[in-house]
C-alpha positions, 0 to 999 in steps of 0.5 A, a space after each residue: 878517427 878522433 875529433 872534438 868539433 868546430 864551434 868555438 867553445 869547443 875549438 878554445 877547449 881543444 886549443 887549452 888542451 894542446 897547449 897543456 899537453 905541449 907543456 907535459 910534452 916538454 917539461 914531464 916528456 908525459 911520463 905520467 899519461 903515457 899508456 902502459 907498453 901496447 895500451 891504447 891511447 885515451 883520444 885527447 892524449 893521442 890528439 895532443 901527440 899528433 900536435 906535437 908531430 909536426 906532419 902529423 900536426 899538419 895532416 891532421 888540420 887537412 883531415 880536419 878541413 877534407 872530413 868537416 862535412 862528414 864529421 858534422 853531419 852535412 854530408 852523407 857519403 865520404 869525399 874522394 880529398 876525405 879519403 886521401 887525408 885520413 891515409 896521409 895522417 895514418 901515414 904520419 908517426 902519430 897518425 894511426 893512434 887517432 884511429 885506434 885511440 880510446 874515447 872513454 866516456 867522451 860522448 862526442 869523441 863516439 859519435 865523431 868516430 861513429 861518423 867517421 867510420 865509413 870513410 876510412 880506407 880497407 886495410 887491403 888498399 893503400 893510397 897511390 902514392 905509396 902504391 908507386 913508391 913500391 912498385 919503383 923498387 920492384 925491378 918487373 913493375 918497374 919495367 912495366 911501369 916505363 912500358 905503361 908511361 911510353 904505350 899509354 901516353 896519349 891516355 895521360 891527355 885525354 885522347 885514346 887508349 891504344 891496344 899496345 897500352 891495353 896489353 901493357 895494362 893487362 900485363 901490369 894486373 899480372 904483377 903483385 907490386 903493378 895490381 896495386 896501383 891498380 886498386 889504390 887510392 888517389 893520394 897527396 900532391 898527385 891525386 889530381 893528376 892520379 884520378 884523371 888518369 884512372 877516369 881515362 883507362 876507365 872511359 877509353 881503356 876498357 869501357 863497353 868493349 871490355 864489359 868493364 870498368 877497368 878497374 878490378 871488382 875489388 875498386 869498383 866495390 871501393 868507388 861504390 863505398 866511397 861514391 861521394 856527392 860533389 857533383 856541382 865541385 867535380 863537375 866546376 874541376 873537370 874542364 878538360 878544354 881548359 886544362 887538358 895541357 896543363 894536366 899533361 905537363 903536370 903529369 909529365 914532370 910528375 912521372 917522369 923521375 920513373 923514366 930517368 931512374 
């Protein structure tokens, strides 16, 4: 993923070069950058397309916010809000050209790419957001996901995890399109709501009982990859006392276009 940095000089850089690629965007339609068909995108010229794409534009301004620290150097380990920000800019038109564009001979485009690397999701885990939107469309997960909000409600508080929601979850990890919003990640307006739900299955659903985390290997090796070290800013998150009713009501409204369709 391309970047080129925070400090004003370079920022100013990056702004003129926006500025000069906007105006070849609408006077040249950049028939003269344009790589030939299948050739990969020199950095600068695929940053100045995602500036020109609105929600490419704005996904990139959070990848920007979410992956500072990492790309910096500050931090070590790749926040989960990192991670969410780099699959809705790959989401977006001109958002997978970032990841595979070209650096060339820019020294701080390698390290940015260099830094960036162990953040970026596998290529088997999509986030949760599509993850749903895929599964709504697939009559069988689609049922099961009607039986999961009705047997695993009291989960979605914070309560228990009854053994009618346990076999509805085991059901689920039967069916194709239902595994993968058992390995995806938490993505976009609803990762909050998302990553409490799956910390409920984890603490009630199949903790010691099952031997287990609740999860498949497959994302306990992710949660181990992308472990992140936001304690002090999870922990300040995470009062369930305070916001126990208002996370319900969120994920009522939320999950509810489920039930109705």
């Amino acid at each position: 993923m391309a970047n080129y940095g925070n400090s004003p000089a370079i920022l100013r850089l990056q702004i003129l070069i926006v500025s000069i690629g906007c105006a070849l965007v609408c006077y040249s339609r950049l028939s003269t950058a344009s790589p030939a068909h299948n050739q990969r995108l020199i950095c600068w010229q695929a940053i100045m397309k995602c500036q020109g794409e609105q929600e490419c534009h704005y996904a990139y301004t959070q990848y920007l916010n979410a992956c500072g620290p990492v790309i910096n150097g500050k931090k070590k380990k790749c926040p989960s809000h990192c991670i969410s920000s780099i699959i809705q800019l790959n989401l977006t038109v001109n958002g997978p050209a970032l990841e595979d564009c070209d650096c060339a001979s820019d020294t701080l485009c390698k390290m940015t790419k260099r830094a960036i690397e162990p953040c970026i999701p596998r290529t088997s885990h999509m986030g949760c957001t599509e993850a749903r939107k895929q599964c709504e469309k697939d009559p069988e997960c689609s049922t099961a996901m009607r039986d999961y909000l009705f047997h695993c409600r009291k989960l979605f508080g914070g309560e228990r995890c009854s053994d009618d929601c346990r076999r509805v979850i085991t059901n689920m990890r039967s069916i194709p399109k239902a595994q993968q919003l058992d390995t995806c990640v938490c993505d976009g307006t609803e990762r909050t709501i998302c990553e409490f739900v799956k910390g409920s299955m984890k603490n009630f659903c199949f903790n010691d009982r099952y031997g287990g985390s609740g999860f498949s290997n497959t994302e306990d090796d992710l949660d181990y990859d992308y472990e992140t070290d936001y304690e002090d800013e999870e922990s300040d998150a995470w009062d369930l006392r305070a916001q126990k009713s208002s996370i319900v009501m969120s994920t009522i409204l939320t999950l509810s276009s489920l039930v109705i369709k």
